[in-house]
C-alpha positions as CSV (number, residue, x, y, z in Angstrom):
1,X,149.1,109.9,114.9
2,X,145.9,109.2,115.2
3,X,143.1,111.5,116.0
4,X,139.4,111.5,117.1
5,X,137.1,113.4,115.0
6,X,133.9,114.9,116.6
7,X,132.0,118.1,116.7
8,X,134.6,120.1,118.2
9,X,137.3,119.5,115.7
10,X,138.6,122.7,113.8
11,X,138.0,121.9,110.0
12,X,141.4,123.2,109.3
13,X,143.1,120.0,111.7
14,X,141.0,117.4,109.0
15,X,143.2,116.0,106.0
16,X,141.3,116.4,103.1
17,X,140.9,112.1,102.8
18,X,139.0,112.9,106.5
19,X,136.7,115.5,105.4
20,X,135.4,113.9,101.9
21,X,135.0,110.8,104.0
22,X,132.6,112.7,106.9
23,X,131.0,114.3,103.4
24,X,130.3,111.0,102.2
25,X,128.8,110.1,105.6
26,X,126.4,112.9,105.8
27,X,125.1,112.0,102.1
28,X,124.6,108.5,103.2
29,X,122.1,109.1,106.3
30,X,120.1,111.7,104.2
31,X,118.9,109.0,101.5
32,X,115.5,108.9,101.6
33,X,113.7,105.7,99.7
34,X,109.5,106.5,99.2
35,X,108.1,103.6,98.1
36,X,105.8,104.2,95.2
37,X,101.9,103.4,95.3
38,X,100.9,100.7,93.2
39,X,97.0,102.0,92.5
40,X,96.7,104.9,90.2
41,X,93.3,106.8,91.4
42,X,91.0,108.8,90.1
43,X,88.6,110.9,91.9
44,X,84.9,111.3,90.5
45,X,83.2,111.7,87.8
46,X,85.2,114.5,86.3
47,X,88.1,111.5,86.9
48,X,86.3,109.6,84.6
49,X,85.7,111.5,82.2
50,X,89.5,112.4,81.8
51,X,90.3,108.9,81.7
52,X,88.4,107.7,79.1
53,X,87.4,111.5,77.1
54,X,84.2,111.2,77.6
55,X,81.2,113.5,78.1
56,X,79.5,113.6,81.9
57,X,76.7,111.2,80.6
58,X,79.2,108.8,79.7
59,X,81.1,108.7,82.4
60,X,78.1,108.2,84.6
61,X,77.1,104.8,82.3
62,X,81.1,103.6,82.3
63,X,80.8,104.2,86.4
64,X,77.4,102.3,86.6
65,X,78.1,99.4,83.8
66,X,82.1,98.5,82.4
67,X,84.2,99.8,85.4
68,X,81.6,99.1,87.8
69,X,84.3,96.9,89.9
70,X,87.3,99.4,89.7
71,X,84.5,101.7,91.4
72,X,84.1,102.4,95.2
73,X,81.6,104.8,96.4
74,X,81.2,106.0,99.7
75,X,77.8,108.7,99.7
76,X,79.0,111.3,97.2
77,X,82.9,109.9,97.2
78,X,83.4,108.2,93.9
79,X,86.8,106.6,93.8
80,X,88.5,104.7,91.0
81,X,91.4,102.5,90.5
82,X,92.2,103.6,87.0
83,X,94.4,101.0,85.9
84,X,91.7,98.1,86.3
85,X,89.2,100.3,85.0
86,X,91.4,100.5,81.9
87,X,91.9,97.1,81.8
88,X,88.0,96.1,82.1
89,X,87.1,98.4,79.9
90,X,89.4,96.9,77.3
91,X,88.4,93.3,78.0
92,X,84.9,94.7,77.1
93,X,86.0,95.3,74.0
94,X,86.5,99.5,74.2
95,X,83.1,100.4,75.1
96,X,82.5,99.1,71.2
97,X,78.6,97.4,71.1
C-alpha cells in the first residue's frame, strides 16, 4: 500500500523509514554555501598600524612608500588589501634600509 505524503498527513500514519527520510529532506534544502572573500582588508591608518605594529608616523610612511599599491584612497577612505601589502612589504626586504 502505497501512500502519498504531504502536509496534511498525521505523523503518527509515517513509518519511521518515511519520516527520517522527509528529515533528511528538510536538512538538504537548508544548506547554505557563502563563498569566502579572497581580499583580506584593512581599513585606515589604525589598520595599518595593526598590521605591521607600528606607531601612527609609520604607518603613514608604509601607506605613502612600501604598500603604496595595496593602497586605495578615496578623500579620507584609506583602504588596504592586506595580504599584498604583506607581500610588498616583504619583497622590500621588511621595511630593513
Amino acid at each position: 500500500m502505497t501512500s502519498i505524503i504531504n502536509h496534511s498527513t498525521p505523523i503518527a500514519l509515517l513509518t519511521v523509514g518515511q519520516l527520517i527520510e522527509l528529515l533528511n529532506e528538510d536538512r538538504k534544502q537548508e544548506t547554505v554555501v557563502i563563498p569566502e572573500t579572497s581580499k583580506r582588508l584593512v581599513y585606515g591608518l589604525y589598520g595599518i598600524r595593526k598590521l605591521f605594529n607600528v606607531s601612527h608616523a609609520t604607518a603613514f610612511r608604509y601607506k605613502e612608500t612600501i604598500i603604496k599599491d595595496a593602497v586605495s584612497q578615496q578623500g579620507r577612505k584609506i583602504v588596504v588589501d592586506a595580504d599584498k601589502a604583506l607581500e610588498l612589504f616583504k619583497a622590500k626586504g621588511g621595511g630593513l634600509k
